[in-house]
C-alpha distance (Angstrom), angle and dihedral (degrees) to the residues before:
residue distance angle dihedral
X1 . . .
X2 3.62 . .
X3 3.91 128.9 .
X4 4.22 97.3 -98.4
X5 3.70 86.5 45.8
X6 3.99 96.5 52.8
X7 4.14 81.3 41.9
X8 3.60 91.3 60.7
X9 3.62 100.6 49.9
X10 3.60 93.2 44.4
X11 3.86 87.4 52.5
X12 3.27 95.0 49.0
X13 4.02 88.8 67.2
X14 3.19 97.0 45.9
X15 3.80 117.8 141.5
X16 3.64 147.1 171.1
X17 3.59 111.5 12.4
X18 4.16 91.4 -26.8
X19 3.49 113.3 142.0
X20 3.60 133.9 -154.2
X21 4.34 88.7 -122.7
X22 4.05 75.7 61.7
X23 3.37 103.4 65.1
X24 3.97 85.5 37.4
X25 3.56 81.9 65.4
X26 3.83 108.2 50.7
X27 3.96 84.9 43.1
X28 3.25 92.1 65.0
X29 3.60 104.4 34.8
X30 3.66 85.8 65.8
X31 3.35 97.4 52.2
X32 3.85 90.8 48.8
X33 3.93 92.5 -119.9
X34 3.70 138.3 118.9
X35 3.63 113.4 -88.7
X36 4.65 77.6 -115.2
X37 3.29 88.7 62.3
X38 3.66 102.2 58.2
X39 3.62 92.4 45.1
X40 4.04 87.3 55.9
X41 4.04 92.0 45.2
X42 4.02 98.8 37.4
X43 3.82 82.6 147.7
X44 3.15 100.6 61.3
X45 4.30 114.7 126.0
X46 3.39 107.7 -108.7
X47 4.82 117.4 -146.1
X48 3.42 110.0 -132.6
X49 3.73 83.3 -121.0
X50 4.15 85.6 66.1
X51 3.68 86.8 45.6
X52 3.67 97.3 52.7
X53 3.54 93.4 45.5
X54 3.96 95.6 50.9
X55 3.48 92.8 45.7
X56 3.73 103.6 47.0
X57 3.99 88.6 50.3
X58 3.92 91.9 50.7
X59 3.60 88.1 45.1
X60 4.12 77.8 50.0
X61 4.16 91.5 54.6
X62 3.40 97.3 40.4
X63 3.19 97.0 56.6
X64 4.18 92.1 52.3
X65 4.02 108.5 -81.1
X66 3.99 101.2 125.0
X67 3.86 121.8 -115.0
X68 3.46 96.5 -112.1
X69 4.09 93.5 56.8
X70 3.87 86.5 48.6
X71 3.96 90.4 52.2
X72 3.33 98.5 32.8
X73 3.46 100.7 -143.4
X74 3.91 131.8 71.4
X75 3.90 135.3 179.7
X76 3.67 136.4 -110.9
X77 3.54 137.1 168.1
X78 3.70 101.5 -13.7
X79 4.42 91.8 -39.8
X80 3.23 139.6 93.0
X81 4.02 110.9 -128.1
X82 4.01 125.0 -163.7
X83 3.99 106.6 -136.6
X84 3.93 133.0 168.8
X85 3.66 130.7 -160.5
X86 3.80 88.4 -87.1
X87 4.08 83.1 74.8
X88 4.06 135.9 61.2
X89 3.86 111.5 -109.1
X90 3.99 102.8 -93.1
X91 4.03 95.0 -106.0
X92 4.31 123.8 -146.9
X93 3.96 86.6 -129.5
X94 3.81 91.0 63.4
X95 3.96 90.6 58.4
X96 3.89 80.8 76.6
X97 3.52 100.0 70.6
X98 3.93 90.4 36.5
X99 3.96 80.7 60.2
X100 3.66 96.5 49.2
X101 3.77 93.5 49.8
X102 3.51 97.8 47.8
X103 3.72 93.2 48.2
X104 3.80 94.2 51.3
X105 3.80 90.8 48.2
X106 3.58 98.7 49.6
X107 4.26 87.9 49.1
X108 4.16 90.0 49.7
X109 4.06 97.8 51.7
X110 4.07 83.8 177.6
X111 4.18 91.4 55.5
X112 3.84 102.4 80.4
X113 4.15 107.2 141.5
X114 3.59 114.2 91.3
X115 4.00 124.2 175.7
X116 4.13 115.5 -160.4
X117 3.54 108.2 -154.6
X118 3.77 113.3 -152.2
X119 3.34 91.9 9.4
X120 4.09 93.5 -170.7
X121 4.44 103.8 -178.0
X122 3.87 82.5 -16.3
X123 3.79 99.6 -111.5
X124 4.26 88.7 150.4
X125 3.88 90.2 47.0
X126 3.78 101.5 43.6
X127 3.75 95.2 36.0
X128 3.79 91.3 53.9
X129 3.74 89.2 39.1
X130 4.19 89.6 51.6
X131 4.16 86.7 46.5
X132 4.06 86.0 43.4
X133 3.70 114.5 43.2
X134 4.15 88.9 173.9
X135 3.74 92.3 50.0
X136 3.62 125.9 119.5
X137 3.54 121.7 -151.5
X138 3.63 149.5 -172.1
X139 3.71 124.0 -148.8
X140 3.95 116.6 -158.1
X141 4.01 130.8 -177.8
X142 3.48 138.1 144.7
X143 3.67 88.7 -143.3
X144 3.57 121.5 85.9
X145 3.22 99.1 -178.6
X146 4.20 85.3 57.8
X147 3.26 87.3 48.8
X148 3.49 102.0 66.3
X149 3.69 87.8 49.1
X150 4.13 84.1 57.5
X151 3.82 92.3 52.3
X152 4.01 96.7 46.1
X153 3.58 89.1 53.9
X154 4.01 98.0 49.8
X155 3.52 80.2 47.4
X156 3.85 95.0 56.7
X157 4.19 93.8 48.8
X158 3.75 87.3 39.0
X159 3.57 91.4 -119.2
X160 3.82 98.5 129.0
X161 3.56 99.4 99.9
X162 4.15 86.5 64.9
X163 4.07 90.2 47.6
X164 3.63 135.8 81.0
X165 3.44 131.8 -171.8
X166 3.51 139.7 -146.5
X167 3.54 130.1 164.6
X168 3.73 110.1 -148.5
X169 3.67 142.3 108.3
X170 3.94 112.9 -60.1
X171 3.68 90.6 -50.3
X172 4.20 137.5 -1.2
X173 3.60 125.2 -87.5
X174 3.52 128.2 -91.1
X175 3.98 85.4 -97.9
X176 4.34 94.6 65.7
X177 3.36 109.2 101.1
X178 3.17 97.0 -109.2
X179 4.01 121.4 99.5
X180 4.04 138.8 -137.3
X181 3.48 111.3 -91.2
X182 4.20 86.3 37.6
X183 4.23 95.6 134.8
X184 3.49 139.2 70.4
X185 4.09 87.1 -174.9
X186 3.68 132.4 9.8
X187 4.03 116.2 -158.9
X188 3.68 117.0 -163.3
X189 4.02 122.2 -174.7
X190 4.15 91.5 178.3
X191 3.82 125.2 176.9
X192 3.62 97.3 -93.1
X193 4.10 109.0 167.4
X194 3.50 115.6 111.0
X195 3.37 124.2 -106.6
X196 3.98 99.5 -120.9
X197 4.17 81.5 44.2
X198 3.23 104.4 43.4
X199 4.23 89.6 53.6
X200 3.59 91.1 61.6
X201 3.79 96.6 41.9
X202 3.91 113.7 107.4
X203 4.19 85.3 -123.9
X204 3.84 93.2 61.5
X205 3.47 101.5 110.9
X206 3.79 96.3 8.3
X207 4.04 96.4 71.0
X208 4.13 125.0 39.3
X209 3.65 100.8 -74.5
X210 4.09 83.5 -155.3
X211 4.39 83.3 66.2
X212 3.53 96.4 50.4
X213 4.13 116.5 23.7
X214 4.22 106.6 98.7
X215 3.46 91.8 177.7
X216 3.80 128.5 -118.7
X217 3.99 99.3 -15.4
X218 3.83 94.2 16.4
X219 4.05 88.6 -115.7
X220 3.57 95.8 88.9
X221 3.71 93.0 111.4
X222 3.78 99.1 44.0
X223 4.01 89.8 53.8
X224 3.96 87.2 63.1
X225 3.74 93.6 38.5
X226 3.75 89.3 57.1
X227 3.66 99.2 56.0
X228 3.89 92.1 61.8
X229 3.90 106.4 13.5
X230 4.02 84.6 95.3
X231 3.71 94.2 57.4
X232 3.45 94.4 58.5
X233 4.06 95.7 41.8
X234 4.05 122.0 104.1
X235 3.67 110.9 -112.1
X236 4.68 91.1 -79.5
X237 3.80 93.6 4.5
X238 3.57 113.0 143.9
X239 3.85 142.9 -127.3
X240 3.90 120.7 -130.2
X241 3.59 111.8 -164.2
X242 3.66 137.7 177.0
X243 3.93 124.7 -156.9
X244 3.60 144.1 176.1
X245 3.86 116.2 -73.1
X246 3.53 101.4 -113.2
X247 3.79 96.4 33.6
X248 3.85 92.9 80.1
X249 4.01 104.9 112.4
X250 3.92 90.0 42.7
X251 4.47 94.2 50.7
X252 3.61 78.5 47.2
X253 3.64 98.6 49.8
X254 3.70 93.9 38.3
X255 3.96 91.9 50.5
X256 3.62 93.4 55.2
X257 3.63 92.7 44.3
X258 3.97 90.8 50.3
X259 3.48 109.2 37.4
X260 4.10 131.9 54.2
X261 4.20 128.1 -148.6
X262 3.62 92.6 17.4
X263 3.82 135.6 140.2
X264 4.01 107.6 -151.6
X265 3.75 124.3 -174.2
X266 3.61 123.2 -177.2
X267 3.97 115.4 -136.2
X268 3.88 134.1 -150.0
X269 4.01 128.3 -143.8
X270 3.60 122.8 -140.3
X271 3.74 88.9 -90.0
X272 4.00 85.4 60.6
X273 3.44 94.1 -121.9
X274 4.20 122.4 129.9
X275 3.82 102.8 -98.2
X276 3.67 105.8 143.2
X277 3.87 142.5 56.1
X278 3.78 128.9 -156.3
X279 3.60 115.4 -162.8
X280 3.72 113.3 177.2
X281 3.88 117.2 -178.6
X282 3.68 117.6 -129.7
């Protein structure tokens, strides 16, 4: 069997919202090629080895395991990160607040600490670390698991050397060596889906509940980063946060009501929908 004939029998069970790019996609995973490749060398001979694999992990998607877990490997802004299921699928909307970081830092040459908060595979910290080779940053999660995930990737853009990490909750203890007043800019992609929501979300189950569950009103973890986020701030650093589409007007609300001798603005994605806040310290 050949690579367009084991395409068109995997196409022709194709179900749900499967697609025949898809099945492109696994194909050539296994065979370690770009999905342009195989559409140049749909010839080629296929081992039954290759044919087991390919078919066992569409069997895998179609049956509800996302394409990036089967591939293992999923882009954002401009790179290709490694993830496993321990880690939320790197998402386009999150490039947003990568952008705004990176174009604050590189107009404050003097602001160079940056702490990632839930750093998940680390797509903020490395991509703001590959953008900002005189960056320091600290990487937070509660997971270790995700944190591994983090480190192999700094590893594989050679950013490590700019990146600590520290497993923990939100950030370390008062006993880390680190100090109050220790950031110029704190990022913070937090599970933020709702409880009720996120049960009847096609990811629930699919993704680490632990990444995206914010408890009743999906703000839960924002209330207790408030109360010590400004401790840990530079004198006018800046908080980059992203939220749940249709939780704009409460963030907003609950930012004002939590935080003193701030400037917030309240940012759109491409979609138009709220995704990001900008919390500047007066």
């Amino acid at each position: 069997m050949n690579a367009r004939e084991l395409l068109k029998q995997l196409n022709s069970q194709l179900k749900n919202d499967s697609t025949e790019l898809d099945a492109q996609i696994i194909l050539a995973h296994t065979l370690g090629h770009p999905r342009t490749w195989l559409l140049a060398h749909l010839d080629t001979p296929l081992t039954v080895p290759q044919i087991a694999v390919t078919t066992q992990a569409f069997d895998e998607y179609q049956a509800g395991t996302p394409l990036p877990y089967i591939i293992g490997h999923w882009d954002f802004f401009g790179l290709e990160f490694d993830i496993t299921k321990d880690v939320l699928i790197p998402r386009p909307e999150t490039e947003l607040l990568v952008e705004k970081a990176i174009t604050w830092l590189q107009a404050s040459p003097e602001r160079r600490t940056v702490a990632d908060i839930g750093t998940g595979s680390g797509v903020i910290a490395v991509s703001i670390a590959m953008h900002m080779p005189d960056a320091r940053i600290l990487a937070t999660d509660i997971s270790y698991a995700a944190l591994q995930v983090a480190k192999h990737n700094a590893q594989k853009f050679h950013v490590h050397h700019q990146i600590d990490f520290v497993e923990c909750d939100l950030l370390p203890h008062s006993s880390f060596t680190l100090h109050p007043s220790s950031f110029d800019l704190i990022c913070a992609n937090l599970p933020y889906i709702p409880t009720e929501t996120l049960q009847q979300l096609p990811i629930y189950g699919r993704e680490p509940t632990l990444a995206l569950d914010g408890g009743a009103d999906g703000l839960d973890l924002y209330r207790r980063l408030f109360k010590f986020a400004p401790d840990w701030l530079a004198p006018h650093g800046m908080l980059l946060l992203e939220i749940e589409a249709s939780l704009g007007v409460q963030a907003l609300s609950l930012a004002y009501d939590s935080l003193s001798d701030v400037t917030i603005h309240l940012h759109q994605d491409l979609a138009g929908n709220d995704r990001l806040l900008e919390i500047m310290f007066i």
